[in-house]
C-alpha positions in Angstrom: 0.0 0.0 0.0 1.3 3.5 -1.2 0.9 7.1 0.4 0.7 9.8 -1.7 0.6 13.1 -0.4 -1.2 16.1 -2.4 -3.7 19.1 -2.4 -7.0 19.1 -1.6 -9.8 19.4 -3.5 -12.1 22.1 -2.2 -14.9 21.3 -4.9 -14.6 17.7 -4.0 -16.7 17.5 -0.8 -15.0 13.6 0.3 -12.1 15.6 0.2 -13.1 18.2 2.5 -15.0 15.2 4.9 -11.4 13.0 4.8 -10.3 16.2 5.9 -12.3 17.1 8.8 -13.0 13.1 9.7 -9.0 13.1 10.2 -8.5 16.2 12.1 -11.1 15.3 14.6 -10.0 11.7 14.8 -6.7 12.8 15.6 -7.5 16.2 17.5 -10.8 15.8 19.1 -10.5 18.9 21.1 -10.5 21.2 18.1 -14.1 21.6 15.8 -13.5 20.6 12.3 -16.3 20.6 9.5 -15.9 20.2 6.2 -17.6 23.1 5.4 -15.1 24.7 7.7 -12.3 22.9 6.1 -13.3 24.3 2.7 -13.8 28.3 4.0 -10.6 28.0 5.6 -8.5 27.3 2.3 -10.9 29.4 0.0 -11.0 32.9 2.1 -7.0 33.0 3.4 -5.6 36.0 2.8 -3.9 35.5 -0.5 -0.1 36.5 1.2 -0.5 33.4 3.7 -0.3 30.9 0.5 -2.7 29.0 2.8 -2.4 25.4 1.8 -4.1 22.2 2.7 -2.7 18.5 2.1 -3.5 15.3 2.3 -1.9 12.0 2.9 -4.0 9.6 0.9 -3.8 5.4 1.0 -5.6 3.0 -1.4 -7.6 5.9 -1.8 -8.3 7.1 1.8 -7.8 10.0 3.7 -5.3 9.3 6.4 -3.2 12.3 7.2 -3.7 16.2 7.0 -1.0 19.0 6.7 -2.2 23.2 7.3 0.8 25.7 6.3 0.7 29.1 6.0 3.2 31.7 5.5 2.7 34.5 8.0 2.5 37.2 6.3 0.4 39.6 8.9 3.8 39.2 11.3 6.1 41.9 11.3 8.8 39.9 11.5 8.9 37.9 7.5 10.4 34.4 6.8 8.1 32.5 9.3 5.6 30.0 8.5 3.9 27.1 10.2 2.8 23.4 9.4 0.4 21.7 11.7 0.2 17.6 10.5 -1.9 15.2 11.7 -2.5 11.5 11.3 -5.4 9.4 12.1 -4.5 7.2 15.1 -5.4 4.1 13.8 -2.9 4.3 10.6 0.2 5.6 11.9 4.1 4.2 11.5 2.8 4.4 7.1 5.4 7.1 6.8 2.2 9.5 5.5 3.8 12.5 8.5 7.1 12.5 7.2 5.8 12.6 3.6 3.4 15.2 4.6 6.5 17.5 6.3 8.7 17.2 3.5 6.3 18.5 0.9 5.5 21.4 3.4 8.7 22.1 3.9 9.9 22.0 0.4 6.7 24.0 -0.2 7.2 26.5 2.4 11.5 27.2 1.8 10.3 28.1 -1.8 8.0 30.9 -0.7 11.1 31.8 1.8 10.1 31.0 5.1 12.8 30.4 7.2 11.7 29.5 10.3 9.0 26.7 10.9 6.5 26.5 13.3 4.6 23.0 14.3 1.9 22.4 17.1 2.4 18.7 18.1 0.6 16.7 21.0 2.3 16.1 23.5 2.6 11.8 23.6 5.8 10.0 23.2 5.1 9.1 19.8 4.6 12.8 18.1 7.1 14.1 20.2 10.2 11.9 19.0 8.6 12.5 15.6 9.0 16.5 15.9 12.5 15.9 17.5 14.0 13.2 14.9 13.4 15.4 12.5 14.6 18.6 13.6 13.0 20.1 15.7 13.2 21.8 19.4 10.3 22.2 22.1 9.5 25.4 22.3 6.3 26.6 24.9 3.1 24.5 25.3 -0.8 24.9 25.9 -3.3 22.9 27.5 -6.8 22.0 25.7 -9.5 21.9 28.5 -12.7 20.2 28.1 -16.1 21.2 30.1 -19.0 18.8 30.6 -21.7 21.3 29.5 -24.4 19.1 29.4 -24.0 17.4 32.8 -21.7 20.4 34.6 -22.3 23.0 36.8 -21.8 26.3 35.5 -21.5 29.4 37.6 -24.6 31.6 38.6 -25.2 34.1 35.3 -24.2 37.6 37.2 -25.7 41.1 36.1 -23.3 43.4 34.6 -22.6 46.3 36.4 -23.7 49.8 35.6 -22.8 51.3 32.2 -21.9 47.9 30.7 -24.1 46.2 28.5 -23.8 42.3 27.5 -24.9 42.0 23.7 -24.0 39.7 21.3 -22.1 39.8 17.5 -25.6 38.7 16.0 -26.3 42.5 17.2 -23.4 43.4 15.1 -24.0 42.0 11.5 -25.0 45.7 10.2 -21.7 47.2 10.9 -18.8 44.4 12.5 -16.0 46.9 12.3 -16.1 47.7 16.3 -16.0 43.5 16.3 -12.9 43.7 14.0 -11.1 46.4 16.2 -11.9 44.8 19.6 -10.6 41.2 17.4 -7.5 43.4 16.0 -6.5 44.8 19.2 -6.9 41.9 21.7 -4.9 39.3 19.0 -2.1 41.3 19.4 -1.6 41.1 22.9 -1.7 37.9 22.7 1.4 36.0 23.6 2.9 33.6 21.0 5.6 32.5 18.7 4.4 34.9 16.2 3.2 38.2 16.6 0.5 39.1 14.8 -1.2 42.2 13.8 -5.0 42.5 12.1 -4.7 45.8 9.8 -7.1 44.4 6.6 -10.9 44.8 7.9 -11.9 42.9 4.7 -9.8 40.0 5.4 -10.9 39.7 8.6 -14.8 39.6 7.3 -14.1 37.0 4.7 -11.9 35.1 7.3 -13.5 35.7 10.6 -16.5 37.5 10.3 -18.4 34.9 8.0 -16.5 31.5 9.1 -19.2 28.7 9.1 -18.2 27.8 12.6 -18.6 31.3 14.2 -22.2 31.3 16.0 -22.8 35.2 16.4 -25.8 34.3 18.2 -23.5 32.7 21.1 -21.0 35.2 21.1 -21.5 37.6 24.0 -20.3 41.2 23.8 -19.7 43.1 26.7 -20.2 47.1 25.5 -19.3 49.9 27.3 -20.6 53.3 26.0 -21.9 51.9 22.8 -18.2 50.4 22.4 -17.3 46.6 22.2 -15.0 46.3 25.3 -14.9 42.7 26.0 -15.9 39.6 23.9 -16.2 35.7 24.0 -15.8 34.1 20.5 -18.3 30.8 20.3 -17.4 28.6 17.5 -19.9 25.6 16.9 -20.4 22.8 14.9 -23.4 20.3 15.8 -23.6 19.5 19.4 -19.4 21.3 20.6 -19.0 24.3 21.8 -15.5 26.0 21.4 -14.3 29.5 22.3 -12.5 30.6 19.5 -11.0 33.3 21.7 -12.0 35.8 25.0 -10.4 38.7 25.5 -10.5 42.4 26.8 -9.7 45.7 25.0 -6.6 47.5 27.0 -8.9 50.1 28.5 -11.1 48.1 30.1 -9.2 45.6 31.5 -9.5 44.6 35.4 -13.2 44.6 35.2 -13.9 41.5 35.2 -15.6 42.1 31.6 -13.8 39.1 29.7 -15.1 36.6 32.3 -18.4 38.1 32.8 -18.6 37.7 28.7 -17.5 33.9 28.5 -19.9 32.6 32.0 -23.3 34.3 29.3 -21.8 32.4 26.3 -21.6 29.3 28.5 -25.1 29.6 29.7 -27.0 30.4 26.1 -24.8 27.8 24.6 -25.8 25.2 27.4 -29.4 26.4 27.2 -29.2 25.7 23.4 -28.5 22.1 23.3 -24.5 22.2 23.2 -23.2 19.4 25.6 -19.5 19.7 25.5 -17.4 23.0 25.6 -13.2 22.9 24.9 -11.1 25.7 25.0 -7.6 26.4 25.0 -4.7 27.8 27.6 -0.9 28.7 27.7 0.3 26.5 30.1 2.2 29.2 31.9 -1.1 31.0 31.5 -2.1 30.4 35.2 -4.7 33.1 35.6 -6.8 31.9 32.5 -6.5 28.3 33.8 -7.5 29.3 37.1 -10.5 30.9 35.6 -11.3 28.1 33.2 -11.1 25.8 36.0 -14.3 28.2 37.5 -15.8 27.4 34.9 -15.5 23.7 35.1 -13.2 23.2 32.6 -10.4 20.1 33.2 -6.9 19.9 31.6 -7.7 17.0 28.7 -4.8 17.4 26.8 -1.4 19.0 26.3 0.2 20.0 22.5 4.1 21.7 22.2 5.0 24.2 20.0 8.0 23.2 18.2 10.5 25.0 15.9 12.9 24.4 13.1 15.2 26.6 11.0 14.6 25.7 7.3 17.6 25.8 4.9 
């Protein structure tokens, strides 16, 4: 039996399933559709040569590779690959195949320095490390039993701050974009990123198949977005694709206040299982996540590699 490795098909929809069936095989704390699969290679900012493979056997799906150049860093030359392989057809030699081609892809577009998140089990890691790579910082994906948890009590907001969500939004998103654009770059990382295209961000962000607006809660101050909780969905998960707080308004309590109504509509509609993710230095967020309800399920490494 032969792997082959190539590009997916986004107007072949058992491409785009193989896809998603893969990532969520092999990553089941991250939501994957393959509508999702198909918006996320057709709407990338053309400067990220966004690129999906796949590892393919007899005709079968079994391995997935996401690079990107990262072109909204300041700093050029860095790129990332994230590859994963279903765990029941591993040791086929479809991870190396899938890195090489990304690699190869990725030095001819210039990038020089590679980024890769990879779980954190004995069997990825000496993967990463045989071929190059070094451990670089690590998060956590926590998991919270929305269906049979106990949330928090829902708390009024206090005077002057109003909790609305991005559904309220979908006339004008550009104070969502700003509140997004400011926040992201706060955030730490390998890669420092800045959002300065507001029509990128709509045809990336703004109109993602995953992104419920009706679950997003907004916490506005003075007619101003100050504080948001990003709810991805897709069937019966809930995901926060990201909470966070614009500068001015931090200390509140506003990002927090945000996520525990998200929680709540998203319980009250049906959704039985929330996952998020943490820094694992990020002790604060943990402890905070851990109010919520949320446990530790699993642990992924950033690694690093100088190409050429």
């Amino acid at each position: 039996m032969t792997v082959i490795v190539r590009d997916l098909r986004p107007d072949v929809r058992a491409d785009a399933e193989g896809f998603s069936r893969t990532r969520r095989l092999a990553l089941p704390y991250m939501l994957s559709t393959s509508e999702s699969v198909v918006h996320t290679l057709t709407r990338a900012h053309p400067d990220a040569h966004f690129g999906q493979l796949v590892a393919e056997e007899d005709g079968e799906i079994i391995g997935t590779a996401q690079i990107s150049v990262a072109h909204d860093s300041p700093e050029p030359g860095q790129g990332s690959a994230n590859i994963y392989v279903r765990p029941d057809r591993t040791h086929r030699g479809a991870g190396s195949l899938l890195l090489r081609t990304a690699e190869e892809r990725l030095a001819g577009l210039g990038v020089r320095k590679l980024f890769a998140w990879v779980l954190d089990e004995p069997d990825n890691l000496a993967f990463a490390e045989r071929h190059g790579f070094r451990a670089s910082r690590s998060a956590y994906f926590l998991r919270l039993d929305l269906a049979g948890g106990t949330l928090p009590p829902r708390e009024d907001p206090p005077a002057g701050v109003e909790l609305r969500t991005a559904a309220d939004f979908a006339d004008d998103p550009r104070p969502m974009f700003e509140l997004d654009a400011e926040t992201v770059s706060d955030e730490p990382g390998d890669i420092d990123s800045e959002f300065t295209d507001y029509e990128a961000w709509l045809e990336e962000n703004w109109k993602h198949p995953l992104l419920n607006r009706e679950l997003t809660t907004v916490a506005v101050v003075d007619g101003r977005p100050a504080a948001f909780s990003v709810a991805h969905t897709d069937g019966t998960r809930y995901g926060t694709a990201m909470t966070g707080t614009a500068r001015a308004f931090r200390g509140r309590g506003l990002a927090k206040l945000a996520k525990n109504d998200s929680l709540h509509r998203a319980r009250a509609a049906g959704y039985t299982e929330a996952f998020t993710g943490n820094d694992t230095g990020n002790e604060p967020m943990i402890a905070i996540n851990k109010w919520f309800g949320y446990e530790i399920c699993a642990k992924e490494v950033r690694y690093v590699r100088e190409l050429g």
